[in-house]
N, C-alpha and C positions, 0 to 999 in steps of 0.2 A: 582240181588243183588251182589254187591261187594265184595270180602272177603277184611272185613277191613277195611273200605273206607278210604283214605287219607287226603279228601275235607275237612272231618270236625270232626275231631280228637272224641270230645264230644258227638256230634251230639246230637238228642232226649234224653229224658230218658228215661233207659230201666225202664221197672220193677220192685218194690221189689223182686218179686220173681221169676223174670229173673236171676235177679243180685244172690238172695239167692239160687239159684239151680246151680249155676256156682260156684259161692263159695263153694259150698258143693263137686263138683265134684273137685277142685283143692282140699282139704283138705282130700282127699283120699289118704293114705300116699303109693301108688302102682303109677305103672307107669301111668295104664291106667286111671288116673283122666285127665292130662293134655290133649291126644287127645281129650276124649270125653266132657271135658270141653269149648275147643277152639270151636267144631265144635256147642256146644250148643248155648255158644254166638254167635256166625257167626249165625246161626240159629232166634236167640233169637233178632236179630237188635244189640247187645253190640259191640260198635265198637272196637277196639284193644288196645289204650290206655287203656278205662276200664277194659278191659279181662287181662291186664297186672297186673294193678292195684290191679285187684282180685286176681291174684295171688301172689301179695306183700303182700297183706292181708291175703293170707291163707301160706305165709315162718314166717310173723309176729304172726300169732295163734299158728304157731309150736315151734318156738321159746320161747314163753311163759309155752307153756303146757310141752316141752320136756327139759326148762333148771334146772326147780324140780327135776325131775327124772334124771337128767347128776348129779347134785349136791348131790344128794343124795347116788348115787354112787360112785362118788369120796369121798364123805366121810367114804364111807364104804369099800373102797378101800386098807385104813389103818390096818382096824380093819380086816378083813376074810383075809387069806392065799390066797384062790383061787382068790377072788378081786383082790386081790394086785399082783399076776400073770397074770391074764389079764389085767390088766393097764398095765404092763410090756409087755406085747404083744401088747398092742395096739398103745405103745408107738414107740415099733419095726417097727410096719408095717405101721406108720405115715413117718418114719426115711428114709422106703423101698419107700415109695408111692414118700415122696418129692423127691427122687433122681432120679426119670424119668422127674420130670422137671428141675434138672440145678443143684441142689443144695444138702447139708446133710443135712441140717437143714429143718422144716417146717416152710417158708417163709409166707406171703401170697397168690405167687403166685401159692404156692404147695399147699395152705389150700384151694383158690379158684377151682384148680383142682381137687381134692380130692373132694369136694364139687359136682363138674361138673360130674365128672368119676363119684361119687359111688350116693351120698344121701345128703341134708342140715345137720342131725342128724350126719351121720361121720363126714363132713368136721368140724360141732362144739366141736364132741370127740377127733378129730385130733387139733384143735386149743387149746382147754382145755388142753389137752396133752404135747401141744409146749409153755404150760404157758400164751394163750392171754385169757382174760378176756372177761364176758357178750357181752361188744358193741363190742370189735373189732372181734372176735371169732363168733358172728352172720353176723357181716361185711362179712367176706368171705365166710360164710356158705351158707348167702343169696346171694351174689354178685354172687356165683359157681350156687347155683340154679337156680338164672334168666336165668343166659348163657345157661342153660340147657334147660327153658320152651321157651326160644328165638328160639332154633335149633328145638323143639319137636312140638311147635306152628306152627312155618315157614315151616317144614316138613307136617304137616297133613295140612295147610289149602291147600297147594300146592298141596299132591295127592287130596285131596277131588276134586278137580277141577278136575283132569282127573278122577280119579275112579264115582265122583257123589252119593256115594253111603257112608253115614257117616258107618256104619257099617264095611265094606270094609275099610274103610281108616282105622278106628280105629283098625281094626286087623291085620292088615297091618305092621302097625306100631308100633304096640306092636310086632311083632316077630320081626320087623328089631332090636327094644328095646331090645330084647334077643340077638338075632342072631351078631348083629353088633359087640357087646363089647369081646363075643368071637372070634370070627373070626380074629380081633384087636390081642386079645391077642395071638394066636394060630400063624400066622403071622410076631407078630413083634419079632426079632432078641434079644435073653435072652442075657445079661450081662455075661459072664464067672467066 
């Protein structure tokens, strides 16, 4: 069995509850949904388009369920003291995040990274923050996430093929998931 298969994008249909045990495993808001999701479909016959799919489906449920609760706190943002300082801080460290990609401002292409770097949920408190609204502010939230499930996707089916062992892969890759972004950071050369 192929990881993937290229031939025929659709291919069969999987499952209701192929499909609904994949989706449940991306709507894990942790990192380790997406290996153990990719490697279920692979498993499950769900070829990659759909396992992509699934997970445009479960950036689209977060969006829905997490743009309440963003709202609800900007509006209460106003009214508590402490609110209204961490909006102020969170505005700061949008201000810090965009200037590693190019720029002062948070652009899209900083809201996208921001997105990619940390979570969909910041990259949308970061776009909220720089004033983009519902569609365009999910735009980049989601657009940074895809890129994300792209490299985490394309990373585990890849060890799975040499390790063989989904277990192994998936732990695998949850500590590079750790270990990477420090090491990153630890490494690269601070601003003065």
């Amino acid at each position: 069995m192929t990881a993937f298969p290229l031939s025929s994008p659709f291919g069969p249909a999987p499952s209701p509850s192929a499909l609904l045990a994949v989706l449940k495993l991306f709507v894990i808001p942790v990192g380790g949904g997406i290996p153990a999701g990719v490697l279920l479909a692979q498993a499950k016959g769900v070829t990659w388009p759909v396992t992509t799919l699934l997970y445009l489906v479960s950036d689209l449920l977060l969006a829905v369920a997490f743009e309440p609760v963003l709202r609800l706190l900007a509006l209460l943002c106003g009214r508590v003291p402490f609110l209204a300082r961490l909006g102020t801080a969170l505005k700061a460290a949008t201000a810090r995040s965009a200037a590693h990609f190019g720029g002062t401002g948070a652009g899209p292409l900083a809201l996208v990274m921001i997105a990619f770097g940390v979570d969909p949920m910041t990259g949308r408190s970061s776009a909220l923050a720089a004033g983009y609204g519902f569609v365009a502010g999910w735009l980049f939230a989601i657009a940074g996430d895809m890129l994300y499930f792209a490299v985490i996707a394309l990373t585990t089916v890849r060890l799975n093929s040499y390790f063989h062992d989904p277990e192994t892969t998936v732990l695998f890759v949850l500590g590079a998931m750790l270990i990477v972004p420090a090491l990153v950071r630890r490494l690269r050369p601070h601003p003065a």
